[in-house]
Structures are given as C-alpha cells and as structure tokens.
Residue frames relative to the residue before (quaternion, step in Angstrom):
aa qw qx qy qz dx dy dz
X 1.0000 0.0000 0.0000 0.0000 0.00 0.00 0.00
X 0.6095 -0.6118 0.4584 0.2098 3.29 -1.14 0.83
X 0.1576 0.7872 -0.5957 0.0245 3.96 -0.37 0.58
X 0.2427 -0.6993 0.6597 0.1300 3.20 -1.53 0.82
X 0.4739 -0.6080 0.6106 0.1814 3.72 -1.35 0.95
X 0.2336 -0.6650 0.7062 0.0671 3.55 -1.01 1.40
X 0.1968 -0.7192 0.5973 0.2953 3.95 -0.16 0.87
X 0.7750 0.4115 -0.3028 0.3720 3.63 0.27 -0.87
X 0.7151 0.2813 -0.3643 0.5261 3.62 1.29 1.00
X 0.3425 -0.7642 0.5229 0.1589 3.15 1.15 -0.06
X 0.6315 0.2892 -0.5019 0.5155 3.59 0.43 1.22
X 0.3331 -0.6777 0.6178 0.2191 3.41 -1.52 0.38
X 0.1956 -0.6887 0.6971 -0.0374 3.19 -1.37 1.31
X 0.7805 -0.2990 0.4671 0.2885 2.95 -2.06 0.13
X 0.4128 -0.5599 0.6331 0.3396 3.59 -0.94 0.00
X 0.2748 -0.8622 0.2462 0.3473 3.85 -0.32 0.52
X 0.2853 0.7030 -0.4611 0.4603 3.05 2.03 0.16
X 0.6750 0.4965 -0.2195 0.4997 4.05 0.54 -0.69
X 0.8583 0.1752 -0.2056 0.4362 3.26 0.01 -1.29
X 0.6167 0.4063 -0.4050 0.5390 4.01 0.66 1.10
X 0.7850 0.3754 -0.4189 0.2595 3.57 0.58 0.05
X 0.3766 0.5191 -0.6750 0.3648 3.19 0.39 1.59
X 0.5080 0.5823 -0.4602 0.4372 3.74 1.53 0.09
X 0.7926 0.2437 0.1191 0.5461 2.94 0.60 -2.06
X 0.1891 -0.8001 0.5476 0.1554 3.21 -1.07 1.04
X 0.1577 -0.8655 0.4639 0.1039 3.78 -0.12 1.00
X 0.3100 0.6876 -0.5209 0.3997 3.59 1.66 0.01
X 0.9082 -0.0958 -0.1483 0.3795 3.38 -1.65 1.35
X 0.5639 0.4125 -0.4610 0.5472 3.37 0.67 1.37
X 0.2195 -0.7977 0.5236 0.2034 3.80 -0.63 1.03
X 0.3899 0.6870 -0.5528 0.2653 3.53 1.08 0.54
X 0.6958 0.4133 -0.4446 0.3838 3.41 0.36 0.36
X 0.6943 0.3979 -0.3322 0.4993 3.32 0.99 -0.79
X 0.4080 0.6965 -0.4128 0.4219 4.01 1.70 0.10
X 0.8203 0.2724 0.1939 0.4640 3.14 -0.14 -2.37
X 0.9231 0.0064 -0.1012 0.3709 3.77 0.67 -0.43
X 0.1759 0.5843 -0.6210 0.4920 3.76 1.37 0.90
X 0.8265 0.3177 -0.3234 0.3337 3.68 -0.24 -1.42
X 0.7062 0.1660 -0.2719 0.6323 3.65 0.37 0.20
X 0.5304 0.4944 -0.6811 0.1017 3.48 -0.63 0.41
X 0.5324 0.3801 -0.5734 0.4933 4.07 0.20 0.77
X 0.6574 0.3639 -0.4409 0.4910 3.75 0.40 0.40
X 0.4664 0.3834 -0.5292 0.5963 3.87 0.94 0.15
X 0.6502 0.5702 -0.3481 0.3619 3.65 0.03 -1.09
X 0.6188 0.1522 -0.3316 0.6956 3.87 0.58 -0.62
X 0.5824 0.4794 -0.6442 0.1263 3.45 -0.14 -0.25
X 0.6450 0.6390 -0.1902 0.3735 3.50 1.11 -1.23
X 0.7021 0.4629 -0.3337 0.4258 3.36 0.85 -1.55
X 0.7694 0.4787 -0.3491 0.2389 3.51 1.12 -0.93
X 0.3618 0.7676 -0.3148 0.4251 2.99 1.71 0.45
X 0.7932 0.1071 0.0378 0.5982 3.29 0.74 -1.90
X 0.1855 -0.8345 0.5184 -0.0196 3.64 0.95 0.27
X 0.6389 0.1448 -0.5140 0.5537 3.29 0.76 1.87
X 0.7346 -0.3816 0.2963 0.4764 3.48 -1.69 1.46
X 0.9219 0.3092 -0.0978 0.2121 3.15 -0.73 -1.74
X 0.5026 0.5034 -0.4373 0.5502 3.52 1.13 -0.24
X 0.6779 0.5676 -0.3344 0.3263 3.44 0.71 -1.49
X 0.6328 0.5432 -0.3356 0.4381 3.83 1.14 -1.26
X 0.5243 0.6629 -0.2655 0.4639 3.38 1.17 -1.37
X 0.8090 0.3157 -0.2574 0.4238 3.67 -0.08 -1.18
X 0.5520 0.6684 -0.2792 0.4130 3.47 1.36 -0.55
X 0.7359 0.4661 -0.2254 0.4364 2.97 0.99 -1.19
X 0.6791 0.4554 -0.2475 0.5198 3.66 1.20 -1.01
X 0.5208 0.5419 -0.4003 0.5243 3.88 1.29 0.06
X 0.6392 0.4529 -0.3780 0.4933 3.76 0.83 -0.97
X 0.4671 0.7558 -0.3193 0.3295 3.34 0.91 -1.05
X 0.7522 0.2653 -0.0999 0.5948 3.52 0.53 -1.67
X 0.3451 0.7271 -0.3532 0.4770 3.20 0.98 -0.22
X 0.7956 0.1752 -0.2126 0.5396 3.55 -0.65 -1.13
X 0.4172 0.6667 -0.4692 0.4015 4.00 1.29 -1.01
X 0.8715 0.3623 -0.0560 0.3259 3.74 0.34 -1.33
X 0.1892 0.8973 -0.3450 0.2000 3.12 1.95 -0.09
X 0.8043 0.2542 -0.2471 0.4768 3.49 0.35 -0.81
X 0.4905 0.5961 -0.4908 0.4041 3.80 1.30 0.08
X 0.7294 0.5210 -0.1891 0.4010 3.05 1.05 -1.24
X 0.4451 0.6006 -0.4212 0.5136 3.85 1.41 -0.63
X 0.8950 0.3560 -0.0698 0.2595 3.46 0.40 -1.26
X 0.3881 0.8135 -0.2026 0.3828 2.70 2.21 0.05
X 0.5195 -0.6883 0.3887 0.3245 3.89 -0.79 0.92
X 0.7097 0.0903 0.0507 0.6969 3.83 1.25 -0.31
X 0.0546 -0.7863 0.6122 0.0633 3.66 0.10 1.33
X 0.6915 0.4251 -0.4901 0.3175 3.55 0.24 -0.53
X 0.6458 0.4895 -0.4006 0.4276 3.88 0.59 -0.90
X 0.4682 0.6550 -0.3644 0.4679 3.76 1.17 -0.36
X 0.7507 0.3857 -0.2250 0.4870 3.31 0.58 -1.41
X 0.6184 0.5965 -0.2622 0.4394 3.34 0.80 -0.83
X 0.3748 0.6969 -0.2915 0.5375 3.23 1.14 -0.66
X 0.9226 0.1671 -0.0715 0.3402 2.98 -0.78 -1.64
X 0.4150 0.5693 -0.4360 0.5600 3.88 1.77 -0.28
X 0.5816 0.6529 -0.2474 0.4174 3.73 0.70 -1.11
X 0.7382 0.3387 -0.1581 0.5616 3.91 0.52 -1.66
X 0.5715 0.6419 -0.3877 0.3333 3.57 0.73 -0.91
X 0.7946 0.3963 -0.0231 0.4594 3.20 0.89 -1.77
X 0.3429 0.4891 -0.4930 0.6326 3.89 1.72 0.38
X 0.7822 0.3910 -0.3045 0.3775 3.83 -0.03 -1.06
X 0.5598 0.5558 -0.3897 0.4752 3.44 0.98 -0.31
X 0.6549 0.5231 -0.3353 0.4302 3.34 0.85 -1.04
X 0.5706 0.5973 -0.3784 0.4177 3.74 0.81 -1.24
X 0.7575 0.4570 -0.3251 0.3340 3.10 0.45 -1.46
X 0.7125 0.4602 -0.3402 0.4060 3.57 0.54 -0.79
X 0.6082 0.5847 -0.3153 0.4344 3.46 1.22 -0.79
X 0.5972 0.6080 -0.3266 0.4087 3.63 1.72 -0.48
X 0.5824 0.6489 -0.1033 0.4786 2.94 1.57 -1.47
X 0.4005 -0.7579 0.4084 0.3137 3.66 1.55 -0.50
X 0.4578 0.5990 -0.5399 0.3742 3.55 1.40 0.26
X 0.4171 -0.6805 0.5936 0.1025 3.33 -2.06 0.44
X 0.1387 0.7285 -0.6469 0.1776 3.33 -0.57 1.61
X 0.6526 -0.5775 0.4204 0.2527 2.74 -2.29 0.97
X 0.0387 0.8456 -0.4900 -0.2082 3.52 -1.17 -0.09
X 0.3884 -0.6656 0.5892 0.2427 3.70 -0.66 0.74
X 0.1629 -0.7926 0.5874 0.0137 3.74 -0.99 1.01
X 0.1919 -0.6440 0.6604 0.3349 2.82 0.94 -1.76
X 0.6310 0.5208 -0.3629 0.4460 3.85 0.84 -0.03
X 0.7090 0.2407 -0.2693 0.6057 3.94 1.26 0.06
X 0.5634 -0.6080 0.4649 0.3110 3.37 -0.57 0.42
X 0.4120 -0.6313 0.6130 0.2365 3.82 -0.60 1.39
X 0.4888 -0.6743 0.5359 -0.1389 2.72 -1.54 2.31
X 0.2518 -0.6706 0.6518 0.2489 3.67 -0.68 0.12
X 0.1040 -0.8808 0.2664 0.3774 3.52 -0.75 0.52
X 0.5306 -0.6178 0.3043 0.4942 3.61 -0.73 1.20
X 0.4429 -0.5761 0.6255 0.2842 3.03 -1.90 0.39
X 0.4006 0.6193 -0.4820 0.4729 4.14 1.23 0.19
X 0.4014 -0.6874 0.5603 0.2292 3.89 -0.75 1.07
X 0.5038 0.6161 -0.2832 0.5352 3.88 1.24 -0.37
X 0.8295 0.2920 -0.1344 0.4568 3.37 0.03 -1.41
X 0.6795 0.4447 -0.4072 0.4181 3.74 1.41 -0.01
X 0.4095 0.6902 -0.3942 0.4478 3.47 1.98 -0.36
X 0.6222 0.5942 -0.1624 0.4832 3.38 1.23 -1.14
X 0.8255 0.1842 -0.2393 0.4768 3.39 0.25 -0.95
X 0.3792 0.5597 -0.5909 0.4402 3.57 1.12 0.69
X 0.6246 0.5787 -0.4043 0.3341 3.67 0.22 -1.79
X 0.5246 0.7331 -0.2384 0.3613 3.31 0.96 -1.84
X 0.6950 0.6292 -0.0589 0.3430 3.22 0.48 -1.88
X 0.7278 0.4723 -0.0712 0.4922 3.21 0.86 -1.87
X 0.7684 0.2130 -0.3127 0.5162 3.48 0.44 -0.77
X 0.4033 0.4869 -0.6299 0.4512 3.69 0.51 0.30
X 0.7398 0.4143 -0.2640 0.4597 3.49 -0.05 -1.07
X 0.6260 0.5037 -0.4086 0.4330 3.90 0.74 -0.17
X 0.6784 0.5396 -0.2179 0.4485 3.32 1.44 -0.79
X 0.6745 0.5527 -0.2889 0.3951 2.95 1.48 -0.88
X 0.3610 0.7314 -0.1405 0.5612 3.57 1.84 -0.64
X 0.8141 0.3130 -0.1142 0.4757 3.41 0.03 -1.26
X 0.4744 0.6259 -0.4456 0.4297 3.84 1.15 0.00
X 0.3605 -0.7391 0.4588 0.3364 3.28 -1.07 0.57
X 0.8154 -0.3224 -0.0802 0.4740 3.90 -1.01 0.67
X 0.7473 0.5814 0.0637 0.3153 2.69 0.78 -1.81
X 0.7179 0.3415 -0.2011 0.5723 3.14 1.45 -0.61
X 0.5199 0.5625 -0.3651 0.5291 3.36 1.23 0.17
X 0.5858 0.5007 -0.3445 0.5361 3.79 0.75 -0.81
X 0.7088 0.5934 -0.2583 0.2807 3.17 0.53 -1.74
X 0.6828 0.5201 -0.1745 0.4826 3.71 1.44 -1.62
X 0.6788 0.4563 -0.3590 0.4496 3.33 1.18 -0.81
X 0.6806 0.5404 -0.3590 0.3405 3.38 0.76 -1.04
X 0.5057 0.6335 -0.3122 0.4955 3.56 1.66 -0.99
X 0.8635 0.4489 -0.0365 0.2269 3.48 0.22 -1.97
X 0.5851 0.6559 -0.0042 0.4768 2.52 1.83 -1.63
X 0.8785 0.3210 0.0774 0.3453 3.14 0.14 -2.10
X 0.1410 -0.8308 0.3769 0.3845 2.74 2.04 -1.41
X 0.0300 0.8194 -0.5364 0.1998 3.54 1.65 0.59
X 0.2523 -0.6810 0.6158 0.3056 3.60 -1.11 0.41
X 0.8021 -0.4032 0.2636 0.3530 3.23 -1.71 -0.18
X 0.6143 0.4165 -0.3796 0.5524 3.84 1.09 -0.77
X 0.6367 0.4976 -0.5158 0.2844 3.89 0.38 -0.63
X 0.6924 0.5465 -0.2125 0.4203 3.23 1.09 -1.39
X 0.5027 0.5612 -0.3836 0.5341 3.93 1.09 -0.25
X 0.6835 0.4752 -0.3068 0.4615 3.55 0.73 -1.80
X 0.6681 0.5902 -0.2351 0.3873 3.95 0.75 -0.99
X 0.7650 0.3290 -0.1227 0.5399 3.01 1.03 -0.70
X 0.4047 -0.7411 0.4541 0.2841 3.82 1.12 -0.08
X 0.5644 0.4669 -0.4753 0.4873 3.85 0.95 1.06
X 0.8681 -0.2641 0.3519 0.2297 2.64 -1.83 -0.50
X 0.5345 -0.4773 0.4498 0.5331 4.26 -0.65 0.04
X 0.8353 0.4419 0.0251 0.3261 3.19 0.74 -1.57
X 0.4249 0.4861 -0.4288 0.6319 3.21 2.07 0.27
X 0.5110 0.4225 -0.5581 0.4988 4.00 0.51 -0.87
X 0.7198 0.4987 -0.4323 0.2153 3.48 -0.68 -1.56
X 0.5608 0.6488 -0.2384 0.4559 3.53 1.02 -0.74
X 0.8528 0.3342 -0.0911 0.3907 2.90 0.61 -1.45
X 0.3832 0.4400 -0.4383 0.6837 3.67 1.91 -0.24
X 0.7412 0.4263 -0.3977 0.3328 3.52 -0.36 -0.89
X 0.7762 0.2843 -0.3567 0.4352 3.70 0.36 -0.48
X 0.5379 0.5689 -0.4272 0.4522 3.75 0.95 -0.29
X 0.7795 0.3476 -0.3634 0.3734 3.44 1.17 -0.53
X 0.6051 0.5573 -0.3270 0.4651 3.38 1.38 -0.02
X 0.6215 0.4696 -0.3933 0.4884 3.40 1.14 0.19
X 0.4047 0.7359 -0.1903 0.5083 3.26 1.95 -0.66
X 0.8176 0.1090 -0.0830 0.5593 3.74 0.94 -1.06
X 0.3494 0.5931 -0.5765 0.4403 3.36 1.14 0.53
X 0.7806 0.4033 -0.1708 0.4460 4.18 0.54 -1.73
X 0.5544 0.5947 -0.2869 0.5066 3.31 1.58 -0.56
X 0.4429 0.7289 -0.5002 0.1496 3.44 0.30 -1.28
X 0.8629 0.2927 -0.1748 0.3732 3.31 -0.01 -1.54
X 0.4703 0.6446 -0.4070 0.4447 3.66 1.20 0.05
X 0.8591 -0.1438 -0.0041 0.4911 3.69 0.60 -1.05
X 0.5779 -0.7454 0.3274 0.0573 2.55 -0.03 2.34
X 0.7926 0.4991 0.0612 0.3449 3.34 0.86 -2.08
X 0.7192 0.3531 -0.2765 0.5307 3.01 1.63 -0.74
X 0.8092 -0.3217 0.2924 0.3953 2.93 -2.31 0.30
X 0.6224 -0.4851 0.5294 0.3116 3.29 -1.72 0.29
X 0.1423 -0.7604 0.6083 0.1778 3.96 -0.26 0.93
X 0.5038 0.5878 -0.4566 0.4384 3.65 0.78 0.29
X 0.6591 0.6106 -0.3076 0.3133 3.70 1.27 -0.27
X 0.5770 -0.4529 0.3616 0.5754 3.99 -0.50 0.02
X 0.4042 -0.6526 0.6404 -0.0249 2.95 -1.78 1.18
C-alpha cells in the first residue's frame, strides 16, 4: 500500500482516498477529487492532532469521511465548504476523544493552549509532560460541542472568524463567543499548568 509521510506528525498513514473506500465509495462522483483530494493532508493533521495515535487517528478519519460523503450535497452548496468539512473532521475527532477518555484510556492532545514541549530525555520530566498532556486533553473533552470545534478550528487550524461562523451555521459574533468562552473555560482548568502564558480567555 501506498503511504504518504505527514512531516508535521511524523507518522505515515494511508492516503485517505484509499484508506476509506471500502466505507465510502467515491467512484463516479468528483466530490472527492472536487472538495477533498485538495485538502486531505490538512484533515489528516487535522485529526491526528486531535487523537495523536496512527490508528485511532485512521479510524476517526474514516468515520468523518463517512458523514462526510452522507452530507455531500450540504456541503456542494455550502457558503465555505472546506471550513464545513473541517468542521465535521474537527467534531468527529472531539467524540473520538470522549470516547476513549470514557473508556479510561490516556491520550495526548495538541491545543495550541500550552506551549509545544520538546520531549525531555529525563524519565521524570516525561512522566510530567505526559500528566500535563492528559489534563489538557481532559479539558479539551469536557468542552461543550461547539466550543470545542470552535477553539480547535480557531487554535488549531487558525480558521478565521467568518470561516468558523460559516462552519458552524451562526453568526461572526456567535463564533467569537464561542472561541472566547471555550477559551476561558480552557484557562480557568488550565491555569495552573501554564503559569507564564497569556490568558487564553483573552481576544483572539
């Protein structure tokens, strides 16, 4: 099988045109080769930096195309299809996380709300920057829907404000709200983790 190398994750995956069409059949429909060939290594970090392990990561992909192609003609007709799609690559991969976090397993998450860590080569200080890790990702979990999409797509994606409005189906000024309280609830549970940094509860 063919694999391509995500440098900014540093794991090889499937191509996602491959590793979903025994789900989804995209054969005489150019909506993939339309709306998601050109971004599909930006779904791909979008996800892993969610679940940040290969196989969960292929897994959540696969059940995101999934609703995907389901939504195909929302998204044809849609005012900003990619931040849409994103979106829903985005919500998929929050619910993935719950689940495992139900399940009592421990994964990493990238926020962008702690400053990216080298990892130490001290067995201590990586025990640490795991713990670290975990309750970022508990917090991230524990957000309600919308404001989780909303922070990642902000934090994550760097999505501006109209994409993230158009994704979500509100207002400019309902997103802002919603980045803005996900990130103040974000540095309320956070606080004591990163002492040093900015207030993520502040304007964006």
């Amino acid at each position: 099988m063919e694999r391509t190398t995500c440098a900014a994750v540093q794991c090889d995956v499937p191509p996602m045109h491959e590793d979903v069409e025994e789900r989804v059949d995209f054969s005489g429909d150019a909506f993939y080769d339309n709306y998601l060939a050109p971004i599909e290594a930006r779904l791909l970090r979008a996800v892993w930096r969610v679940v940040r392990d290969p196989e969960r990561s292929r897994d959540a992909l696969q059940d995101a195309l999934a609703l995907i192609w389901q939504k195909r003609a929302r998204i044809r007709a849609h005012a900003n299809p990619e931040a849409l799609i994103v979106r829903i690559c985005l919500g998929v991969a929050v619910d993935a996380l719950r689940k495992e976090r139900r399940r009592g397993r421990h994964l990493e998450l990238r926020t962008g709300v702690l400053p990216e860590m080298p990892s130490p080569d001290d067995p201590a200080e990586a025990a640490q920057e795991r713990q670290l890790r975990e309750q970022v990702q508990e917090a991230i979990a524990r957000l309600p829907g919308k404001q989780s999409v909303a922070v990642l797509m902000r934090v994550v994606e760097e999505e501006d404000y109209p994409a993230i409005a158009a994704a979500l189906g509100c207002s400019e000024s309902t997103a802002r709200v919603h980045v803005m309280r996900g990130r103040a609830r974000l540095g309320r549970v956070l606080a004591h983790l990163a002492p040093c940094a900015g207030h993520p509860g502040g304007a964006a």
